[in-house]
C-alpha positions, 0 to 999 in steps of 0.5 A: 636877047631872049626869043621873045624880044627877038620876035618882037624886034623883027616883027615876028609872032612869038608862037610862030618863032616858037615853032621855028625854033623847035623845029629848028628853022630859025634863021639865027643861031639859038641856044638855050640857058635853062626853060630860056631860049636865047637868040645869037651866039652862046657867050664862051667867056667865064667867069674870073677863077674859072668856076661856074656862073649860076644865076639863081631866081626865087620867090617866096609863093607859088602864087609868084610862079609866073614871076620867076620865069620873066625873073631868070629872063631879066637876069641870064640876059643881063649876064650874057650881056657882060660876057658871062657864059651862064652855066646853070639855072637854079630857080626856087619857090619858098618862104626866106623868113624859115631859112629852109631853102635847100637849092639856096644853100646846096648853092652855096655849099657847092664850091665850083660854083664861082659867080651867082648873079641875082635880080636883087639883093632880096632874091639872095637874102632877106636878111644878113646878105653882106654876112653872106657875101662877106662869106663868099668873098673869103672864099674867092667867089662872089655875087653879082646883083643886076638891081641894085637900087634898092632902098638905100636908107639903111635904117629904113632898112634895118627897121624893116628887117626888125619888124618883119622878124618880129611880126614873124614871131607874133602873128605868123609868117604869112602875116609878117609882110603885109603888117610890116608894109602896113607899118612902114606906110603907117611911119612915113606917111605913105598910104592907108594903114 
């Protein structure tokens, strides 16, 4: 469990928890999983092959910032929680519809890197996530996903995925998300267009 859910089992201001730990009083044992500050003993399990687990987080706008911080959270406890001794961090910020995310692919070009687990499917790949992960089967290295329920209709899905690249072409990709949701409300019925 993270710091903060410690302190608040306990009954313990999160500051005053801070403190301790930096101070290195707290009465349990800590350690840290990047910026996250985990409570009990660090996992010394590893991942099957032997290679390292990375749990990687993203999103696409710096307005989101504050996002990926509780998203690395959600996903390196879950793996602590299966016995997954986590290995590095690696967070990043930008758009998935350019394919420009270098820390993305420096991961998957790094071939000790064994395991990555994501939140969801989309925190890996917008689009072609089973090529990508097909890829990494081949080469004995997989993906782990915390969430998957996600929407199961797969033409739903596919549709999404045409239109969004679409929009992308026609008016931009800042503008390529919100005309997709407005379409897909639109067609199903689901909200003001």
């Amino acid at each position: 469990m993270n710091l903060k859910e410690w302190a608040a089992s306990t009954g313990v201001a999160y500051i005053a928890a801070r403190r301790q730990y930096a101070a290195g009083t707290l009465p349990v044992p800590t350690y840290r999983v990047g910026r996250l500050v985990l409570v009990g003993e660090p996992v010394t399990g590893t991942a099957p092959g032997g290679g390292q687990v990375v749990v990687y987080a993203w999103v696409s706008s710096a307005e989101q910032e504050a996002d990926l911080e509780r998203q690395v959270a959600r996903v390196t406890v879950w793996a602590t929680e299966q016995k997954f001794s986590v290995d590095r961090v690696v967070t990043e910020v930008g758009s998935a519809l350019n394919g420009h995310r270098e820390k993305f692919l420096a991961l998957l070009r790094d071939a000790q890197v064994s395991t990555i687990v994501v939140e969801h499917r989309g925190r890996f790949a917008r689009f072609g996530a089973e090529g990508v992960e097909a890829a990494l089967s081949a080469q004995g290295r997989r993906l782990l996903v915390v969430d998957p329920a996600e929407v199961d209709d797969d033409l739903v899905r596919d549709v999404t995925e045409i239109l969004t690249s679409l929009c992308a072409r026609r008016y931009g990709r800042r503008a390529a998300a919100n005309r997709v949701r407005r379409a897909v409300e639109a067609a199903t019925g689901g909200g003001p267009v």
